[in-house]
The first five atom37 places (N, CA, C, CB, O) and aatype in JSON, in Angstrom:
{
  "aatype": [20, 20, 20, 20, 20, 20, 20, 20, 20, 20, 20, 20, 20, 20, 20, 20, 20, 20, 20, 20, 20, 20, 20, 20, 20, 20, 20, 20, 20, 20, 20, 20, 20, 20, 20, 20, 20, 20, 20, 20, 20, 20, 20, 20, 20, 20, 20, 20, 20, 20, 20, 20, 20, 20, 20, 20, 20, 20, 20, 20, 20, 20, 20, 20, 20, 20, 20, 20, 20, 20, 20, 20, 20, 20, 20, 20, 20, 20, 20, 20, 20, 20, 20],
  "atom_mask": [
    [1, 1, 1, 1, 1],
    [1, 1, 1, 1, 1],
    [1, 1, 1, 1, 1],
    [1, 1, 1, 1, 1],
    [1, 1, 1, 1, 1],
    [1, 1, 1, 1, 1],
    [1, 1, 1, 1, 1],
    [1, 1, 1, 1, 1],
    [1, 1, 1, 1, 1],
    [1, 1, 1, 1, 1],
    [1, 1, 1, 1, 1],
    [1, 1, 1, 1, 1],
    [1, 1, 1, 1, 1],
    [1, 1, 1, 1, 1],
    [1, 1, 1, 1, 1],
    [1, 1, 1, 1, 1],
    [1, 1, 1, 1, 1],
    [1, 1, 1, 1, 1],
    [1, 1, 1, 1, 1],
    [1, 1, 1, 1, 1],
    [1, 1, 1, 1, 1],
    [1, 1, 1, 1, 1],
    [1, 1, 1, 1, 1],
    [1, 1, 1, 1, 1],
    [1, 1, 1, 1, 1],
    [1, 1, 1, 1, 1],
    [1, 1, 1, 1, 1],
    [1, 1, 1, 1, 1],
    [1, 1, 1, 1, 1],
    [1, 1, 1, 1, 1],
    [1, 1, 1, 1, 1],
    [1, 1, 1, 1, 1],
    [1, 1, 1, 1, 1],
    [1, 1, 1, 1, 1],
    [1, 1, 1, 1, 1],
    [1, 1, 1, 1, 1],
    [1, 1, 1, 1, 1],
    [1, 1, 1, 1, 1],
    [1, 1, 1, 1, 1],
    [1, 1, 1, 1, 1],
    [1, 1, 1, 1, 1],
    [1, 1, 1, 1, 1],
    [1, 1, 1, 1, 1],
    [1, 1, 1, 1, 1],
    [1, 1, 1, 1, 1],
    [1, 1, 1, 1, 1],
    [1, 1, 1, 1, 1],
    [1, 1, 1, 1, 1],
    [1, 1, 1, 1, 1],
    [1, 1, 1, 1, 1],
    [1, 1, 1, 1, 1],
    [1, 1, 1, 1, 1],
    [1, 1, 1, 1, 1],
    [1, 1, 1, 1, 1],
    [1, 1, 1, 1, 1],
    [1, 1, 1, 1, 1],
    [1, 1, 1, 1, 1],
    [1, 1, 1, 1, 1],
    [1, 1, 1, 1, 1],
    [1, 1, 1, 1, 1],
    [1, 1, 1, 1, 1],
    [1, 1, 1, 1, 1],
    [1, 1, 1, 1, 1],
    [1, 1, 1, 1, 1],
    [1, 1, 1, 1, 1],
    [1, 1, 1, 1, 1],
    [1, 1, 1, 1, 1],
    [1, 1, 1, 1, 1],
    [1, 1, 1, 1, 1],
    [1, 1, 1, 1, 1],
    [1, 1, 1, 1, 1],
    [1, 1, 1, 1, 1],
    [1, 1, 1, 1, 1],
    [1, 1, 1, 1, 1],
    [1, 1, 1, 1, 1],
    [1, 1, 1, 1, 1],
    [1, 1, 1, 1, 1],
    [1, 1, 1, 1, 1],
    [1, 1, 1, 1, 1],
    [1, 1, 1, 1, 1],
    [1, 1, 1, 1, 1],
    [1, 1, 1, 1, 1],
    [1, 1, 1, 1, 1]
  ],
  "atom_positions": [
    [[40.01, 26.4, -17.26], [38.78, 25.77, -16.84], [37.79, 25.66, -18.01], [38.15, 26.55, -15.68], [37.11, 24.64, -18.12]],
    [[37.69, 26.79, -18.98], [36.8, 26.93, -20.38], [37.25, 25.51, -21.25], [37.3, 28.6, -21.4], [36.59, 24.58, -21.72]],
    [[38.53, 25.8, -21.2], [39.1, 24.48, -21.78], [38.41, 23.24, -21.59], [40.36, 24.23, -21.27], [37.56, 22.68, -22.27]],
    [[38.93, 22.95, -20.58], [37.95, 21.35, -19.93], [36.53, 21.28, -19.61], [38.42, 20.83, -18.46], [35.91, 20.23, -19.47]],
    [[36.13, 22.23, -19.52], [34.88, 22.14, -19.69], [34.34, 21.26, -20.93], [34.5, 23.42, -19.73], [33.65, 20.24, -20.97]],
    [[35.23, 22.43, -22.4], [34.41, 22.33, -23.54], [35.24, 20.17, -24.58], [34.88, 24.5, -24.71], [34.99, 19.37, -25.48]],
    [[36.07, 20.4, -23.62], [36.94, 19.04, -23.88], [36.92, 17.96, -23.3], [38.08, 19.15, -23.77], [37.58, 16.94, -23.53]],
    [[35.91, 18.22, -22.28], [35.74, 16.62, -21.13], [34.89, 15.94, -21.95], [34.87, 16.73, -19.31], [34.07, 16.51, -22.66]],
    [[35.06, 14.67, -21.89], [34.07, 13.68, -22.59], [33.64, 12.95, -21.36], [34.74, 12.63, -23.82], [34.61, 12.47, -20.78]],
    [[32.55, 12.73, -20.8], [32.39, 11.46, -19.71], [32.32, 10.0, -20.14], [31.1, 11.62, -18.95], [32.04, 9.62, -21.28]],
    [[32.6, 9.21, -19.08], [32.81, 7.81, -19.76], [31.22, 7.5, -18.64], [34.83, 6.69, -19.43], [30.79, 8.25, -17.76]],
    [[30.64, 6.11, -19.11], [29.71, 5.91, -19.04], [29.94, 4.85, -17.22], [29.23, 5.37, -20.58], [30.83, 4.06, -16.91]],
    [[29.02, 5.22, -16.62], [29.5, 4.54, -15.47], [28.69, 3.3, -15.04], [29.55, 5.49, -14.4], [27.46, 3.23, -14.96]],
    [[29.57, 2.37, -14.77], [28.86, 1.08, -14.59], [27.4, 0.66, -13.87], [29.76, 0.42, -13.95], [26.5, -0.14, -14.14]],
    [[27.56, 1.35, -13.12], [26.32, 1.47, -11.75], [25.19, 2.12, -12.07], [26.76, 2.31, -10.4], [25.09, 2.68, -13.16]],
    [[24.3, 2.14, -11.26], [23.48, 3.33, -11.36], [23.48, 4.76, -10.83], [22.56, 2.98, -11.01], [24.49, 4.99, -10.16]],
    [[22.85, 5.52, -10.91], [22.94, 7.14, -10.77], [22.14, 7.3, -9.7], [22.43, 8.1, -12.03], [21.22, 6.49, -9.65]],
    [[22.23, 8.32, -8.59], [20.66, 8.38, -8.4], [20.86, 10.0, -8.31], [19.83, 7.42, -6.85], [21.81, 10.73, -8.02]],
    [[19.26, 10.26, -8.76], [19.48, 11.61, -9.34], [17.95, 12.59, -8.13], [19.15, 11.49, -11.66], [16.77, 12.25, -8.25]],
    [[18.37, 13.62, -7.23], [17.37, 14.59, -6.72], [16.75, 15.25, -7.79], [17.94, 15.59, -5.81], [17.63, 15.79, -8.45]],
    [[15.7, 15.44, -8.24], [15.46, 16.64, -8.58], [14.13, 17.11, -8.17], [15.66, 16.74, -9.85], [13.3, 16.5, -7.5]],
    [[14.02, 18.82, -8.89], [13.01, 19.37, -7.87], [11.51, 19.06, -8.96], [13.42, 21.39, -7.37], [11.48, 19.21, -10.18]],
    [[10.65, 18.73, -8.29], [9.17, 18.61, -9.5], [8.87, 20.09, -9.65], [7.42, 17.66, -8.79], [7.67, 20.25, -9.87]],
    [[9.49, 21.15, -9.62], [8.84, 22.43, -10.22], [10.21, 22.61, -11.31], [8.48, 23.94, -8.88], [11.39, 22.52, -10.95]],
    [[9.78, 22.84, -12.51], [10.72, 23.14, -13.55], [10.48, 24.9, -14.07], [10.42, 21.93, -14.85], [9.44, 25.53, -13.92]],
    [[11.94, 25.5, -14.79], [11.1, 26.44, -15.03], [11.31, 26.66, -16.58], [11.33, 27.64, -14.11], [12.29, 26.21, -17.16]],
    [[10.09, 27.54, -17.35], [9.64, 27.4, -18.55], [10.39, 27.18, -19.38], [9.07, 28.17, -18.9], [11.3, 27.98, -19.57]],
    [[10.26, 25.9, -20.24], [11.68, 25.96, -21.2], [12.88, 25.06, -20.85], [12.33, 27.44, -21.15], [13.87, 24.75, -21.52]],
    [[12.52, 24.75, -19.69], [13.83, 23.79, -19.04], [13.46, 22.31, -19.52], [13.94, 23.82, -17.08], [12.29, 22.01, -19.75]],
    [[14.45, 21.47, -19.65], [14.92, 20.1, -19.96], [13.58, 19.5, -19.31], [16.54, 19.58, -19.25], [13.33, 19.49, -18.1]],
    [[12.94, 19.13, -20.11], [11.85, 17.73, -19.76], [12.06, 16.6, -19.38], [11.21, 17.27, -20.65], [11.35, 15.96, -18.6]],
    [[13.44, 16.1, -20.12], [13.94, 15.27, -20.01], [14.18, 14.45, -18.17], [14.92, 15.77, -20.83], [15.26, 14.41, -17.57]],
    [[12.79, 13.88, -17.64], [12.97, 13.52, -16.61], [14.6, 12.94, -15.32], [12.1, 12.79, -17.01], [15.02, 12.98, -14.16]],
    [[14.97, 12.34, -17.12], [16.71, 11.75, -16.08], [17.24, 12.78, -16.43], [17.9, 10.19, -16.53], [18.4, 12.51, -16.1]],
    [[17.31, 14.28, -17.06], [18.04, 15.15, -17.13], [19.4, 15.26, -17.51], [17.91, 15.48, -16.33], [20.31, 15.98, -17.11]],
    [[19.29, 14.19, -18.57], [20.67, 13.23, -19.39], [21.59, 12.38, -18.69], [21.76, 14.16, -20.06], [22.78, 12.31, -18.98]],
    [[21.06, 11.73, -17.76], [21.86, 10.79, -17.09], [21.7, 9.69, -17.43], [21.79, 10.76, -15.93], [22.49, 8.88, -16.94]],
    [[20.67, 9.18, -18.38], [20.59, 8.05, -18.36], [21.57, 7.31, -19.09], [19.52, 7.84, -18.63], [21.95, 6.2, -18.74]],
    [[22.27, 8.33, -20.84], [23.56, 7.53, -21.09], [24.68, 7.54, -20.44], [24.0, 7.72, -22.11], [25.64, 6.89, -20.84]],
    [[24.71, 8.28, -19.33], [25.97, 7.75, -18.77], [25.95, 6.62, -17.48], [26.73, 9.01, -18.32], [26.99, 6.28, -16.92]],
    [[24.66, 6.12, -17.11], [24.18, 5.43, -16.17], [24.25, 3.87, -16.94], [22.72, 6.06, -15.68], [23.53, 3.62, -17.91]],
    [[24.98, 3.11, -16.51], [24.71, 1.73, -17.61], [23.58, 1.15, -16.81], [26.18, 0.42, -17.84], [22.91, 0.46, -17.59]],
    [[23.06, 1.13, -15.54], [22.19, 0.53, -14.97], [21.13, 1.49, -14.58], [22.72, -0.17, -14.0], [20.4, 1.35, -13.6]],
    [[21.08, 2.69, -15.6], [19.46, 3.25, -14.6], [19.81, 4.32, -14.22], [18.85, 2.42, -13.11], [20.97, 4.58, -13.88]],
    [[18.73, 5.23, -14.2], [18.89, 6.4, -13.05], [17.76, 6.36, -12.36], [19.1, 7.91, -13.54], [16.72, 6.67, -12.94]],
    [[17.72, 5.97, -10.9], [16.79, 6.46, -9.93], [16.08, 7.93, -9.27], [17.3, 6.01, -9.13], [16.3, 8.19, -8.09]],
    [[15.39, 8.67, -9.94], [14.88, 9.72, -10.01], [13.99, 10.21, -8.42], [14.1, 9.55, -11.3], [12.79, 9.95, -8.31]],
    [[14.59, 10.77, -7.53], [13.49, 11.07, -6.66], [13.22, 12.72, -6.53], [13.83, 10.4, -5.23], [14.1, 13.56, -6.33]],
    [[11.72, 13.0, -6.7], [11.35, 14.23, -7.27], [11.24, 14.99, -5.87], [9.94, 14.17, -8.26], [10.54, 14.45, -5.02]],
    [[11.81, 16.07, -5.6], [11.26, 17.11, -4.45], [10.34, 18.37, -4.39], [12.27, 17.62, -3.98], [10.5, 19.32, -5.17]],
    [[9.5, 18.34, -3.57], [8.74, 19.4, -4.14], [9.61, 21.29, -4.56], [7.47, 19.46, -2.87], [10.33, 21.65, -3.63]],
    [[9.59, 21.83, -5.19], [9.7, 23.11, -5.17], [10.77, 23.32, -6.54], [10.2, 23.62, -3.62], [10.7, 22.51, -7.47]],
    [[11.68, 24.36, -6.6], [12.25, 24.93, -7.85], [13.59, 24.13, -7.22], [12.24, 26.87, -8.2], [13.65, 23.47, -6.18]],
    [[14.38, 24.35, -7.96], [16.19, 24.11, -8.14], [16.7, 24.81, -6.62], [17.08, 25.24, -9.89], [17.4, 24.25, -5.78]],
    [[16.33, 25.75, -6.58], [16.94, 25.94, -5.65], [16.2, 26.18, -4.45], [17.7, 26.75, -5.95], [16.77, 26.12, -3.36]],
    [[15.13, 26.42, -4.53], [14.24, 25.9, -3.15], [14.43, 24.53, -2.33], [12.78, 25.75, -3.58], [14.39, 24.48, -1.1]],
    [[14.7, 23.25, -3.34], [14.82, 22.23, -2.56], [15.97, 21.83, -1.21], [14.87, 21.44, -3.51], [16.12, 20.81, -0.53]],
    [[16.93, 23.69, -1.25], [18.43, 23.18, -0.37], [17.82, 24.11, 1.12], [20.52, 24.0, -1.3], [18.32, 24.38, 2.21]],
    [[16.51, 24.37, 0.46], [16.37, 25.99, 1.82], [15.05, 25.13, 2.62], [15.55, 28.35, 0.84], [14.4, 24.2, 2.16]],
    [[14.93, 25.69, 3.78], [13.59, 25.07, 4.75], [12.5, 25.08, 4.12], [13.19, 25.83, 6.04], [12.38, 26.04, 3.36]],
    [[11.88, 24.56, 4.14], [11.22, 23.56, 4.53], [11.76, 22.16, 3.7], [9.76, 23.95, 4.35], [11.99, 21.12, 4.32]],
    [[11.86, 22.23, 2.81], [12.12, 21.37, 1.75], [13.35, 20.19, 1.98], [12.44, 22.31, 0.59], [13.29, 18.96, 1.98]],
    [[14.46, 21.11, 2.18], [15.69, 20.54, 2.77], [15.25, 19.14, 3.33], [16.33, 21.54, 3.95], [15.8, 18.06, 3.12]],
    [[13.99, 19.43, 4.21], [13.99, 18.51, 5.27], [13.55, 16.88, 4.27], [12.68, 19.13, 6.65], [13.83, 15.7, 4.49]],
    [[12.92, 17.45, 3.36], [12.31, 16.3, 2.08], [13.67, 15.64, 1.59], [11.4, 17.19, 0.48], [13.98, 14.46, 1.39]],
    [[14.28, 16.68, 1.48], [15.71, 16.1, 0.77], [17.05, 15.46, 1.23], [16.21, 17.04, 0.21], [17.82, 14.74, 0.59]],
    [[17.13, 16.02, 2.78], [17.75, 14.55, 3.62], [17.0, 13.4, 3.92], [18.2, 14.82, 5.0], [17.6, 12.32, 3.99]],
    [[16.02, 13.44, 4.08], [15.49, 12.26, 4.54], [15.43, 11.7, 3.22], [14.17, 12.31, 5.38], [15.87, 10.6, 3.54]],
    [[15.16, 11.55, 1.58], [14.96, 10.97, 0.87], [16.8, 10.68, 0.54], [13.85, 11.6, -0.02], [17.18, 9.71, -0.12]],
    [[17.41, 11.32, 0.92], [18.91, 11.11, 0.79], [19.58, 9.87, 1.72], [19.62, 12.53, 1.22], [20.12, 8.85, 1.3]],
    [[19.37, 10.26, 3.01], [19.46, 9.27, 3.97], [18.94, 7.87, 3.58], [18.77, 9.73, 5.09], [19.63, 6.85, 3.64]],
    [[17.87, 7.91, 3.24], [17.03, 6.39, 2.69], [17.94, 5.86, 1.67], [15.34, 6.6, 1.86], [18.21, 4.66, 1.73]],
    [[18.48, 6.63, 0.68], [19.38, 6.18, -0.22], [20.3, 5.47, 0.16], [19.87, 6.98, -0.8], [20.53, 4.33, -0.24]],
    [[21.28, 6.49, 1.47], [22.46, 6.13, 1.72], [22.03, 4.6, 3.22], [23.46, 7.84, 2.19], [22.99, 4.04, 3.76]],
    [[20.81, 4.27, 3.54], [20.85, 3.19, 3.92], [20.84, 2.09, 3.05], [20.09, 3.16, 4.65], [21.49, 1.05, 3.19]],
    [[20.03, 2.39, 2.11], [19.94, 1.27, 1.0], [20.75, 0.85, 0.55], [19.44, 1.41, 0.06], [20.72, -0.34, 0.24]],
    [[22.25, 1.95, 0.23], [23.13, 1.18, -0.22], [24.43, 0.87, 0.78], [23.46, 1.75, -1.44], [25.56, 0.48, 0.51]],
    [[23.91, 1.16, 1.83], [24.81, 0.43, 3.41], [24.27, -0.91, 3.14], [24.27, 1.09, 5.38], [24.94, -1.57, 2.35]],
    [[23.46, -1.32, 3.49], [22.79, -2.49, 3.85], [23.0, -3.62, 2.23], [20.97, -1.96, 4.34], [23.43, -4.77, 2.23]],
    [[22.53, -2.77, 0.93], [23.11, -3.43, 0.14], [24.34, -3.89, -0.01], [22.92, -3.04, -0.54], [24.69, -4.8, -0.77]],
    [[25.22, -3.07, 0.91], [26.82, -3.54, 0.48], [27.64, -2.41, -0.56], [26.72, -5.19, -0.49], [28.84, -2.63, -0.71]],
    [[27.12, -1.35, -1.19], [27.27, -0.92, -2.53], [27.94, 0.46, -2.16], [25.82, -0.86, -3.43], [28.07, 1.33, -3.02]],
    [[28.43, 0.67, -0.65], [28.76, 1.79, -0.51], [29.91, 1.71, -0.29], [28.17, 2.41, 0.22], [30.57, 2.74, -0.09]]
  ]
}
């Protein structure tokens, strides 16, 4: 598993990304808003921010922020066709 880890190269993916993350960072962590997705995104990464830390956003209250902004996704790309 160390192996492939340190040997995977990703190839760049045609589409866009869409990326959760939480708006509380902690000190020292990646600023980097797309959180390096954007070179592997050839069209974009769609960023939607949730309130709380990394791992607050999977526990109550929050959760509830994060299906529903998930769900909206996964209609958008029903209705677009893209799913």
């Amino acid at each position: 598993a160390i192996k492939a880890l340190r040997e995977y190269v990703p190839k760049v993916y045609p589409g866009y990304v869409t990326l959760f993350r939480a708006s509380k960072q902690a000190a020292g962590y990646n600023n980097d808003p797309e959180l390096g997705w954007r070179k592997l995104a050839a069209e974009g990464v769609r960023v939607h921010q949730i309130p709380g830390y990394h791992g607050s956003i999977v526990m109550e209250p929050r959760v509830r922020i994060l299906a529903e902004q998930l769900q909206m996704c996964l209609s958008e790309a029903q209705s677009s066709g893209t799913t």
